[in-house]
C-alpha positions in Angstrom: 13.3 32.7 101.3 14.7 32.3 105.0 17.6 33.8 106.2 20.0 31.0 105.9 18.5 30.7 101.9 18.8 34.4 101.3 22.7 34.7 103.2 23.6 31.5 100.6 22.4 33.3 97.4 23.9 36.5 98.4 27.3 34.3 98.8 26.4 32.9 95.4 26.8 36.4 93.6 29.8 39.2 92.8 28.7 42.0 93.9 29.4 45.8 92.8 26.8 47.3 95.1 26.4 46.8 99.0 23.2 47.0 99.5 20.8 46.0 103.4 18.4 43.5 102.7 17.2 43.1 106.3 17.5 40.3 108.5 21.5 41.1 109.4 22.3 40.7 105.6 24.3 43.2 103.9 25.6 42.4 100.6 29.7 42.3 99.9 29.9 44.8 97.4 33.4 46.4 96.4 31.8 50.2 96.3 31.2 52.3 99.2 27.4 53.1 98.2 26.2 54.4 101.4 29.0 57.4 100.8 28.6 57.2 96.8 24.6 58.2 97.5 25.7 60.8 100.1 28.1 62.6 97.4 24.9 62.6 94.4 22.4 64.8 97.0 19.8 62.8 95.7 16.4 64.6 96.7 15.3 63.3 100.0 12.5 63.3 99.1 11.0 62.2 96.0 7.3 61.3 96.7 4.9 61.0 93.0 8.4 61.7 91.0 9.3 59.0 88.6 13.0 57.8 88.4 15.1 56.2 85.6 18.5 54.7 86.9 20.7 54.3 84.0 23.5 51.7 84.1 22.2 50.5 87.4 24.0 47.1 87.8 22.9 45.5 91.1 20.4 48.5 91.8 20.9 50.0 94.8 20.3 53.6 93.6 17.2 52.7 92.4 16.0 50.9 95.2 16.9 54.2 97.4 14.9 55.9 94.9 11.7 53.8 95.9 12.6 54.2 99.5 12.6 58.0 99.3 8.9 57.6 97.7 9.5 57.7 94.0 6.1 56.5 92.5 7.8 54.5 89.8 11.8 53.5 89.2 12.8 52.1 86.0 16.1 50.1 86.6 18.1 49.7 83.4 20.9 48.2 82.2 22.7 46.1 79.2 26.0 45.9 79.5 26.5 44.0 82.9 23.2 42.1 82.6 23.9 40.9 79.2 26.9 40.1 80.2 25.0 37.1 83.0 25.3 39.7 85.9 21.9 40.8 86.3 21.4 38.2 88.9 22.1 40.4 92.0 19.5 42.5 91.1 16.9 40.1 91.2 17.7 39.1 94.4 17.7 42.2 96.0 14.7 42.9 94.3 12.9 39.8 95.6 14.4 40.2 98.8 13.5 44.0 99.3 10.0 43.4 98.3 10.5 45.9 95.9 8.3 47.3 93.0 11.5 48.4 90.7 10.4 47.6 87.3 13.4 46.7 84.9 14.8 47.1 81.1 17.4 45.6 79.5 18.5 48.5 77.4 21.3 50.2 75.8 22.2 54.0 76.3 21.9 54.7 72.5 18.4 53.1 72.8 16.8 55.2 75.4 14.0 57.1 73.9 10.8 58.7 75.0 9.3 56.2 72.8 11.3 53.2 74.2 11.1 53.9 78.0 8.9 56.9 78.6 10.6 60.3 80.1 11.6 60.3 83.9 11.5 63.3 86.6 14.8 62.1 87.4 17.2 60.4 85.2 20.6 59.0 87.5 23.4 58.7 85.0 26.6 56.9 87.5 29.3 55.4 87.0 28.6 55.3 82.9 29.7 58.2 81.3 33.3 57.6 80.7 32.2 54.2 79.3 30.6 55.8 76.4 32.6 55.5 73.4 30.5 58.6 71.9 29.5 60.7 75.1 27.9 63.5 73.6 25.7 61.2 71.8 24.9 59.6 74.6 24.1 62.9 76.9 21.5 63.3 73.8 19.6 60.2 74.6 19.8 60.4 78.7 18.8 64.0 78.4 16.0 63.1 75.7 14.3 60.8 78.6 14.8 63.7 81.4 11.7 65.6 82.2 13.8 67.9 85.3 16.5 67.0 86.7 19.9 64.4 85.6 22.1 63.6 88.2 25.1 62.3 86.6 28.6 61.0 88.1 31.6 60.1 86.1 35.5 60.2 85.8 36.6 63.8 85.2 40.4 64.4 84.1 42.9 67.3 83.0 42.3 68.8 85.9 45.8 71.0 85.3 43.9 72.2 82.3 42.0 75.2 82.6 39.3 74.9 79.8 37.0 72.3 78.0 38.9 68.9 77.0 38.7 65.0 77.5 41.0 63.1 78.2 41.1 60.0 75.8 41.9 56.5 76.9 42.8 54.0 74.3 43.2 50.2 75.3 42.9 50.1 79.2 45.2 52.7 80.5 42.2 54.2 82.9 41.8 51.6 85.7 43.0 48.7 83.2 39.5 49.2 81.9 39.5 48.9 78.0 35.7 49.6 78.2 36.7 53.2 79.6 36.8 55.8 77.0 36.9 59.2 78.3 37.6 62.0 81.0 36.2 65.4 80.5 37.9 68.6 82.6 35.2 69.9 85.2 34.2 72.8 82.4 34.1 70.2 79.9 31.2 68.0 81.3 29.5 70.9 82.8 29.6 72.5 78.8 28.5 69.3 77.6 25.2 69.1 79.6 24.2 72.6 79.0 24.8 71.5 74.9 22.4 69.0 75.2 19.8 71.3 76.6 19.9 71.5 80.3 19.8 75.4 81.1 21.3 75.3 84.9 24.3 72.6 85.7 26.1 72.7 89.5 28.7 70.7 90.2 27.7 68.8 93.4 30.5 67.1 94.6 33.6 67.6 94.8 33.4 71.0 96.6 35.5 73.7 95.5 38.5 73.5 98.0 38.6 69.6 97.1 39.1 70.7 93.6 42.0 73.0 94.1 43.5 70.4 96.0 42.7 67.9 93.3 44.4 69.6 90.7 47.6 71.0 92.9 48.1 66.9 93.2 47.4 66.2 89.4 50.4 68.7 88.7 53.2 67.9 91.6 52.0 64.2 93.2 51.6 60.9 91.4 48.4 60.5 89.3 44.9 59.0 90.3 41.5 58.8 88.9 38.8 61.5 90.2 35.4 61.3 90.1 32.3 64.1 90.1 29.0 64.6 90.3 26.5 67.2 88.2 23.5 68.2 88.7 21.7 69.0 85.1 18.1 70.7 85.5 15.4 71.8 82.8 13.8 75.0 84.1 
């Protein structure tokens, strides 16, 4: 495809992700991924490791993952694809050359059997869409060999132990697929339930925290986000 051809099809397609595909073409994605990939301290390197991204939508995570010398990446995803948006990903794929293999799979389908187990699992961005999260910590962490990297909505933060926050109809984001917003001790509780034995919470640092929950008290409410590091040692 020539430049002109490629720029047309990229104009052809919403985009979540903004992702380079060379020749001067970056595509218009809504989320910052360039800063989004900074906050998960995805291994730089990640040369002979195999790499499942879960709920990847347009991809770009798991074309970084290639990029950063992961020997395989499974793309996977069910929801958005299934729901006709899947094209994105193909395009980038083609466009990338890239050797991303893909699944069209459901969270509550993921299996050793079904996929295989991963060195690294990524988990973004699905979490609080889970209308049984624990459950579906059980199958992510089922297909995770060492380490789960997972980002998601966290909530309460004025609460000082393990709760979610529940979120009937669409009053997170006007979002009626989002479900649920676990306190920073929550999720970190929940991964070590499901059999990680070391969790850190990545990002946000501690003095961002603070802050966060000094505003969830005294200023106007707004949705936070975190990122967790789950290892098997």
């Amino acid at each position: 495809m020539d430049t002109p051809g490629l720029q047309a099809a990229v104009n052809a397609i919403p985009w979540a992700h903004r992702i380079d595909l060379g020749h001067g073409i970056v595509t218009p994605g809504e989320w910052d991924t360039t800063e989004i990939l900074r906050r998960l301290r995805l291994p730089e390197d990640l040369t002979g490791q195999t790499v499942l991204d879960v709920g990847c939508w347009d991809g770009f995570y798991s074309f970084a993952a290639e990029r950063r010398g992961a020997k395989r990446v499974l793309a996977a995803d069910s929801f958005i694809w299934q729901s006709g948006r899947k094209q994105g990903f193909l395009l980038a794929r083609e466009a990338l050359h890239s050797k991303v293999e893909d699944a069209e799979i459901d969270v509550l389908d993921l299996s050793p059997e079904r996929v295989g187990t991963f060195d690294v699992v990524l988990f973004l961005g699905v979490l609080y869409h889970m209308r049984h999260p624990m459950l579906a910590l059980e199958h992510v962490a089922a297909v995770t060999k060492r380490l789960l990297i997972v980002e998601t909505v966290i909530d309460l933060l004025w609460v000082p132990g393990k709760a979610l926050a529940f979120y009937p109809g669409s009053e997170l984001g006007q979002d009626p697929t989002n479900w649920f917003g676990p306190t920073p001790a929550a999720l970190g509780a929940m991964l070590r339930a499901v059999g990680f034995t070391r969790v850190e919470r990545v990002w946000p640092s501690s003095e961002r925290l603070l802050l966060w929950r000094a505003m969830s008290v005294f200023g106007p409410k707004a949705i936070k986000r975190a990122v967790y590091h789950a290892y098997r040692e």
